[in-house]
Every structure is written in C-alpha cells, then in structure tokens.
N, C-alpha and C positions, 0 to 999 in steps of 0.2 A: 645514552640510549635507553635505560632504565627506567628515567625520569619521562619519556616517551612513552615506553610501553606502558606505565601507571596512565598517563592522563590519557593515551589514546584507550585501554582498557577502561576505562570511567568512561569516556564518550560513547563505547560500543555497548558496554552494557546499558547505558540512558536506551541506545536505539533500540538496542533487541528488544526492552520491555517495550518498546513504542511499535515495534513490531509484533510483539505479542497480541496489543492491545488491537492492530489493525485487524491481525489474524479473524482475532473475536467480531471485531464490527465487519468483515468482509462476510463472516459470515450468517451476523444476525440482518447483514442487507440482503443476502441471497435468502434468508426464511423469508422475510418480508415483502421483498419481490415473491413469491411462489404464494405467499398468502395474499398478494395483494392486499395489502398495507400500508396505504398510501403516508397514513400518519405517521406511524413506526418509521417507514423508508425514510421520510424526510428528519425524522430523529434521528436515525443513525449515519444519514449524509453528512448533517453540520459535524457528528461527532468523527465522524471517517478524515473529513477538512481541516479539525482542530488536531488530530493525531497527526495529518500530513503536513501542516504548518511545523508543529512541535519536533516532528522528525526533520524538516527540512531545514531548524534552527541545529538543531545538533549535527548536523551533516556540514554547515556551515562550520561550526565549532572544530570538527574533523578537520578539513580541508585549512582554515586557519592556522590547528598544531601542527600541521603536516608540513606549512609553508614556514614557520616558524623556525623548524629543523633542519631546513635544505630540501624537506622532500615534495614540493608541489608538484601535480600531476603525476603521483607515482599514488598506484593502487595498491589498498591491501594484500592482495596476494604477493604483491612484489614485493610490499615489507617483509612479508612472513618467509618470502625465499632465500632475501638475504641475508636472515640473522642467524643465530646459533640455534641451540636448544635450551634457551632459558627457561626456566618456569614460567617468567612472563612470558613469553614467545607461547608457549604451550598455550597458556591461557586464552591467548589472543587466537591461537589458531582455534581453540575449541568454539570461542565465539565467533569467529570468522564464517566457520563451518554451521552452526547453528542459524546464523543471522540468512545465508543462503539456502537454507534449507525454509526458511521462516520465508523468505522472498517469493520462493517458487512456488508454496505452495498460497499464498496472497494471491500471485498472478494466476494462479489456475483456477480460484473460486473468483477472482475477476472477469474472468475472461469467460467464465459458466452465466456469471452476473450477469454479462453485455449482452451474450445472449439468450438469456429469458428476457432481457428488457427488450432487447430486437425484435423476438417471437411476441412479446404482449403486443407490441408496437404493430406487429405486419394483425395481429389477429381481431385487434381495434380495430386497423384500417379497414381489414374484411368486415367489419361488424359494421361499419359505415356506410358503406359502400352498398350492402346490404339494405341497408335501413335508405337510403337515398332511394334506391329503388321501387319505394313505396310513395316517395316525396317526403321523407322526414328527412332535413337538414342539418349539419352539425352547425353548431355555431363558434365552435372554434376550429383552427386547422391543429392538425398534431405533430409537434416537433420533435424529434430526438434527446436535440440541444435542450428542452426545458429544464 
C-alpha cells in the first residue's frame, strides 16, 4: 500500500500544479473577457485546452494505478477512509483537500466566465437589433458555440 500512496502522491501532486496552472488561466480569461480581448481570450483558450488535455492525461494515469491495485472505481476520499494514519496517508489527505479547494474555486471563476460571456452575447445581440433598426445588417449570425 506504500508503494501506492508514493505513486498515487506523484500523480496528485503533477494535477494540483495543473490545477494550479488552470487556477491562473481561469482567471486571466475572466480579465480578458471584462477587457474585451479578443486576442488575449483566444491565447489563454488554447492554453486552458493544453492544461485540460495534460490534466486529463494524469487522471488517466490515476485511474490506471487505481485498477492496478484492486481499486477501480473507488474515489479518493474512500482511499483516505480506509487507511491508517500514515505520513503518506496525511500527505495525500493534505493534497486531497488542497486539489478541492483548487476545484471549487476554478468552477466559480468559471461559472462568473459563462456569464459575462452570456451578458456580452445578450448585449451584442441588443446592439444588433438595434442597428437593424436603421437597416444596417450584420453579416454574420452570433453563436455561443463559437
């Protein structure tokens, strides 16, 4: 179990710094969205894509040592219920707790993101709509999905 906690502690610490990294670009796409930034945004998209590729390769890696051991489909926190008080154990709970804490607050500047991208989106469309009204036509429609 030892030799578990070592390699599964190496995988979480690769994710947390990949969460770290998302932390940062989650939130230099919300400056960018509020500057309207079109440039910038589309820079820190690819780089938000290569961090969520790179995460989703080590999560593979997880899920791999996990089945490895007997334990597929068994979540971290149920590792951490089962075992002693090891150092490693400690360890793993410290980054357990850390990486969740790192999650939530990813998904909250996410979820600020959608909607300022929402409100730019309804406040275009007013602007359109607007301008139609005089007979100036947009010449493309406006997607979400873009």
């Amino acid at each position: 179990m030892i030799s578990l906690h070592k390699e599964l502690t190496k995988i979480l610490n690769e994710e947390k710094s990949l969460l770290e990294i998302l932390f940062k670009t989650v939130s230099e796409e919300r400056d960018a969205i509020v500057g309207l930034n079109s440039v910038e945004l589309e820079k820190i998209l690819r780089e938000k894509e290569q961090t969520l590729i790179k995460l989703s390769l080590w999560e593979e890696e997880r899920v791999k040592l996990l089945a490895k051991n007997g334990l597929e489909n068994t979540t971290l926190s149920e590792i951490l219920e089962m075992n002693n008080e090891s150092p490693e154990l400690i360890q793993l709970k410290e980054l357990y707790y850390s990486m969740k804490t790192l999650l939530n607050a990813i998904s909250e500047i996410q979820r600020i993101n959608e909607q300022l991208i929402d409100r730019s989106i309804m406040h275009i469309g007013t602007a359109i709509k607007f301008l139609e009204t005089f007979g100036i036509n947009a010449k493309q429609s406006l997607s979400r999905e873009a």
